[in-house]
Backbone atoms as SQL, in Angstrom:
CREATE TABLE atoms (id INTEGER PRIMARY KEY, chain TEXT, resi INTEGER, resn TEXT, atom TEXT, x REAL, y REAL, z REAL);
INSERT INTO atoms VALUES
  (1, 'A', 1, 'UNK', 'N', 22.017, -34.704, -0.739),
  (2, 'A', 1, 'UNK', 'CA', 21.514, -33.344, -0.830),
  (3, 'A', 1, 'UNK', 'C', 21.393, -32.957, -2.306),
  (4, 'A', 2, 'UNK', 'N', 20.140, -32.234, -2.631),
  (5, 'A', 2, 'UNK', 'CA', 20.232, -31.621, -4.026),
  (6, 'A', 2, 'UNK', 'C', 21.000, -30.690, -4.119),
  (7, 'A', 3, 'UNK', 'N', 21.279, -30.698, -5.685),
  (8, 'A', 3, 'UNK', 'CA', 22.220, -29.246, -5.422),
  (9, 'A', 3, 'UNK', 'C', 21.346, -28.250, -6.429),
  (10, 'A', 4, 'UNK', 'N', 21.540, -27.014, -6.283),
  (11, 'A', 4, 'UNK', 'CA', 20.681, -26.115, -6.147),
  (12, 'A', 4, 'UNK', 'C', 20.787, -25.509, -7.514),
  (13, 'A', 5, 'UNK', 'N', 20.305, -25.251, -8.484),
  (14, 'A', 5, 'UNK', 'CA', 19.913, -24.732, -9.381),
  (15, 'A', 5, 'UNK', 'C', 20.304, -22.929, -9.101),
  (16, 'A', 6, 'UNK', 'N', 20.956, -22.027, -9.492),
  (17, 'A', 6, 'UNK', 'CA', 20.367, -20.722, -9.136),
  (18, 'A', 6, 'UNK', 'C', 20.221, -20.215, -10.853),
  (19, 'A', 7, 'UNK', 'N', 19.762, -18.945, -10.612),
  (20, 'A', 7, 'UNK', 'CA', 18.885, -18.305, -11.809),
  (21, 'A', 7, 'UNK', 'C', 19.878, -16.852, -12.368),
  (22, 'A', 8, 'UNK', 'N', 20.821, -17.297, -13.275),
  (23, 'A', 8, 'UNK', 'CA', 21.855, -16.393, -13.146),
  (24, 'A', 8, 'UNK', 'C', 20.960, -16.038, -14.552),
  (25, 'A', 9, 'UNK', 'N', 21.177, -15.123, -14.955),
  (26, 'A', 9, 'UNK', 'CA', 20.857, -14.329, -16.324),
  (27, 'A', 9, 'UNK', 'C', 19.156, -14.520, -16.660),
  (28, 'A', 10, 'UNK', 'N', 18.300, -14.754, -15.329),
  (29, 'A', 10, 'UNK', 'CA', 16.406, -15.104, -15.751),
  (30, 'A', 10, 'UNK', 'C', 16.452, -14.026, -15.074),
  (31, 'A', 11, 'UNK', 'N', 15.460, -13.288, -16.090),
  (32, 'A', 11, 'UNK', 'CA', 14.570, -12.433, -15.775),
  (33, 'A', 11, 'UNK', 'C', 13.310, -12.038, -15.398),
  (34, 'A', 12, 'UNK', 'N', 12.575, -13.674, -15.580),
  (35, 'A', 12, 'UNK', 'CA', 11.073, -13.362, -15.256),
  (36, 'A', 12, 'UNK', 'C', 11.055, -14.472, -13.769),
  (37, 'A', 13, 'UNK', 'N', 10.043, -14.182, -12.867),
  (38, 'A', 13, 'UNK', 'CA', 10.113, -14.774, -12.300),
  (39, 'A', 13, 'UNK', 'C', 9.334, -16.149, -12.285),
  (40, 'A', 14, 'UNK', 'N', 7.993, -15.725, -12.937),
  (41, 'A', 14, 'UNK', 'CA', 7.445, -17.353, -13.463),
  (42, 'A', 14, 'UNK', 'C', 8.566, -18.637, -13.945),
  (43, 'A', 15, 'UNK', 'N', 9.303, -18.127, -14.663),
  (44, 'A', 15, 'UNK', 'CA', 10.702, -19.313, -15.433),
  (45, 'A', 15, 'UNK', 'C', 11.588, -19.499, -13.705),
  (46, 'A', 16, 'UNK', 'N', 12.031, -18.795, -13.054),
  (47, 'A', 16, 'UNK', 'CA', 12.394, -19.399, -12.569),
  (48, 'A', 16, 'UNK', 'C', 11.560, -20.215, -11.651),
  (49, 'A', 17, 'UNK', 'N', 10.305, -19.938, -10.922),
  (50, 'A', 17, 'UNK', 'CA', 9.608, -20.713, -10.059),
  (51, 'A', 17, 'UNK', 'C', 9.203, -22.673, -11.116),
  (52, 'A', 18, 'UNK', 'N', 8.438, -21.742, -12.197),
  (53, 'A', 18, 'UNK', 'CA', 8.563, -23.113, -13.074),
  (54, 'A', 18, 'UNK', 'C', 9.980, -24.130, -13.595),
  (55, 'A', 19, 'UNK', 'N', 10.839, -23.341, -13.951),
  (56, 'A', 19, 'UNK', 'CA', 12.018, -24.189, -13.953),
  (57, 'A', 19, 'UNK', 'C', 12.935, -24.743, -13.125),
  (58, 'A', 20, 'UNK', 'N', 12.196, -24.348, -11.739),
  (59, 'A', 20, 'UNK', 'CA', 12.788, -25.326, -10.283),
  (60, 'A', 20, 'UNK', 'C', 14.101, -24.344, -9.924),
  (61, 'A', 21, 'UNK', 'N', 14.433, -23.578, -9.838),
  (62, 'A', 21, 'UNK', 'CA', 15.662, -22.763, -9.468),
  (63, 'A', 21, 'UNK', 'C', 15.083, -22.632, -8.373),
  (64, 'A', 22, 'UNK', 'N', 16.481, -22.183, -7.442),
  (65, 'A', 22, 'UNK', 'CA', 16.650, -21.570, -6.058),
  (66, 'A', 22, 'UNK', 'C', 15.603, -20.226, -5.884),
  (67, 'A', 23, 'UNK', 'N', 14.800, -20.334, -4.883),
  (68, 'A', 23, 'UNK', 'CA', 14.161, -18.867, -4.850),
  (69, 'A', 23, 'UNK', 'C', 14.175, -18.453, -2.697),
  (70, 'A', 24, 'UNK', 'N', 14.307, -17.379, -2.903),
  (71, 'A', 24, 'UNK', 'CA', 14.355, -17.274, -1.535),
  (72, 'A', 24, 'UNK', 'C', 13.176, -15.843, -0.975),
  (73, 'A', 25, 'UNK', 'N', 11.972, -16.355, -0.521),
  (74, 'A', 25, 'UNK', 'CA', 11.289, -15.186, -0.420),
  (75, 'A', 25, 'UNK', 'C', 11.493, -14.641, 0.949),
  (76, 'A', 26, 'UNK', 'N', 11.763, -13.385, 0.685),
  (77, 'A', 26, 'UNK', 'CA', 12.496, -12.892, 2.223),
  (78, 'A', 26, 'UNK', 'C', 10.839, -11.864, 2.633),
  (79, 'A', 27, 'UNK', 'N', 9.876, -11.767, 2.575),
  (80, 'A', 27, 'UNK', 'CA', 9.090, -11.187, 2.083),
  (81, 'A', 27, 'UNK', 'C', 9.069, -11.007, 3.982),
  (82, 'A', 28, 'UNK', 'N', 8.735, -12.162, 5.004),
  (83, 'A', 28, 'UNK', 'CA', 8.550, -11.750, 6.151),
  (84, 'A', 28, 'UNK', 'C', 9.309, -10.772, 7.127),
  (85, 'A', 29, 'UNK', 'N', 10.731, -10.678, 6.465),
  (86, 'A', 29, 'UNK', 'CA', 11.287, -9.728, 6.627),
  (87, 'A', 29, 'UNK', 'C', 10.880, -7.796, 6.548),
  (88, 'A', 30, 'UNK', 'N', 10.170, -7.912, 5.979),
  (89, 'A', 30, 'UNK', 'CA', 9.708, -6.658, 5.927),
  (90, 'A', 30, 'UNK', 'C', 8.899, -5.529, 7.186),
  (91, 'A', 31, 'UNK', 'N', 8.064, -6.368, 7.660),
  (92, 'A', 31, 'UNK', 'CA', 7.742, -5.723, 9.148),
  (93, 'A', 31, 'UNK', 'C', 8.549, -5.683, 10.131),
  (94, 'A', 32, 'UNK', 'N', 9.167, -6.499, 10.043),
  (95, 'A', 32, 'UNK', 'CA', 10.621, -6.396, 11.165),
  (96, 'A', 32, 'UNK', 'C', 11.284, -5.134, 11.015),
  (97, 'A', 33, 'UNK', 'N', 11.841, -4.984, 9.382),
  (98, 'A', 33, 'UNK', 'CA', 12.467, -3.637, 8.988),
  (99, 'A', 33, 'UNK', 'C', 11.865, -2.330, 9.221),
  (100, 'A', 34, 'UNK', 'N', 10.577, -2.223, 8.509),
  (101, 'A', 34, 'UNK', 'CA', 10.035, -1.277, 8.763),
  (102, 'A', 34, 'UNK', 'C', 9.765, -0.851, 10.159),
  (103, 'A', 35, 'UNK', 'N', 9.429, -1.639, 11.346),
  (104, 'A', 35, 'UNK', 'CA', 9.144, -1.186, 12.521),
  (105, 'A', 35, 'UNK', 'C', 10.246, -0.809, 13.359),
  (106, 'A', 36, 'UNK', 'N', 11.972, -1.378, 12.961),
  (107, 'A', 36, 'UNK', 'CA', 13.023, -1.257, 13.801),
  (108, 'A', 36, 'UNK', 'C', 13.959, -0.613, 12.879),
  (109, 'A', 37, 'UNK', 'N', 13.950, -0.603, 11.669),
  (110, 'A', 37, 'UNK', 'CA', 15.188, 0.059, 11.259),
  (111, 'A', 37, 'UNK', 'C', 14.594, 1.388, 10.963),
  (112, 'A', 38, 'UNK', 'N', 15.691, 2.142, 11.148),
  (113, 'A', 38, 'UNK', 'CA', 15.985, 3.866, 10.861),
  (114, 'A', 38, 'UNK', 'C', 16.265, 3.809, 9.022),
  (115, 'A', 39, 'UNK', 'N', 17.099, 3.254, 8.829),
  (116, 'A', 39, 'UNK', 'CA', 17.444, 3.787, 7.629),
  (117, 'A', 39, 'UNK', 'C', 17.134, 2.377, 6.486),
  (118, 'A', 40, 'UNK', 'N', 16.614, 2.290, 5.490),
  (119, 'A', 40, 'UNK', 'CA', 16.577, 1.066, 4.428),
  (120, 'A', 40, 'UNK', 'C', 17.019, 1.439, 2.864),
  (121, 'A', 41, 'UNK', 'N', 17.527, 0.322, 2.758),
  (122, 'A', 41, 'UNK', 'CA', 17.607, 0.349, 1.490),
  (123, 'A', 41, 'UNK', 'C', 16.964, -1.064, 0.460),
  (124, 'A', 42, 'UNK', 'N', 16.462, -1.543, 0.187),
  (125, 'A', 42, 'UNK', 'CA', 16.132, -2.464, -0.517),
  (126, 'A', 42, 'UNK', 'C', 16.486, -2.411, -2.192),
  (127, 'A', 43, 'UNK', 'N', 17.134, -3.528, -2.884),
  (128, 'A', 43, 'UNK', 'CA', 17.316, -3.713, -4.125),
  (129, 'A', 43, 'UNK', 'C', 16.985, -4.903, -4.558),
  (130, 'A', 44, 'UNK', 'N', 16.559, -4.802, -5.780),
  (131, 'A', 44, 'UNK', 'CA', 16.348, -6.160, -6.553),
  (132, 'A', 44, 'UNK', 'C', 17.461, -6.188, -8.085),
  (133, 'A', 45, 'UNK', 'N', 17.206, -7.363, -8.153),
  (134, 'A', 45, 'UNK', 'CA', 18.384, -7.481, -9.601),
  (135, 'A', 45, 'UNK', 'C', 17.920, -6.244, -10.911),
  (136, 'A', 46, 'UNK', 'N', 18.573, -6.082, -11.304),
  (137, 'A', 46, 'UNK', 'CA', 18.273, -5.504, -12.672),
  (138, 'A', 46, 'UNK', 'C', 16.898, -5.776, -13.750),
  (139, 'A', 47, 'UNK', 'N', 15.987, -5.225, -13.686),
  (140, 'A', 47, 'UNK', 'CA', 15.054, -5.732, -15.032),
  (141, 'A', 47, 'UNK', 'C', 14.453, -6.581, -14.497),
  (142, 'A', 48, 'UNK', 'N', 14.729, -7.263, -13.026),
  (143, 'A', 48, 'UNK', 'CA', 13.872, -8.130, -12.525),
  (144, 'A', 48, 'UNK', 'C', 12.472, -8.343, -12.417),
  (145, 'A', 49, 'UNK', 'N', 11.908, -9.295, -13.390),
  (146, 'A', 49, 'UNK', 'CA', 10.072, -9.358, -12.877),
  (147, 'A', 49, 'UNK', 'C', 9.662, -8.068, -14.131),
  (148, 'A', 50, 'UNK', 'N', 10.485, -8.012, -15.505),
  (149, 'A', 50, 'UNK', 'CA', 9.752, -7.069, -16.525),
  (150, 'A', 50, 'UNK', 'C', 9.917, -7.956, -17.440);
């Protein structure tokens, strides 16, 4: 098994997709939420993607 790279202190997301780190796109998740949950909150890291 590889072991997994994660992206502790990257801020852009190009570096991490190009530098092979862990990425997890939860993106299909979103219609699920919106159509069944009452209440959301969504967060992303700090400064993420500026």
């Amino acid at each position: 098994m590889d072991d997994l790279r994660y992206p502790i202190g990257m801020q852009t997301f190009s570096n991490i997709i190009e530098e092979g780190y862990a990425y997890v796109d939860k993106t299909a998740y979103i219609t699920p939420l919106l159509r069944h949950g009452k209440y959301i909150f969504l967060s992303r890291p700090r400064r993420f993607g500026k």
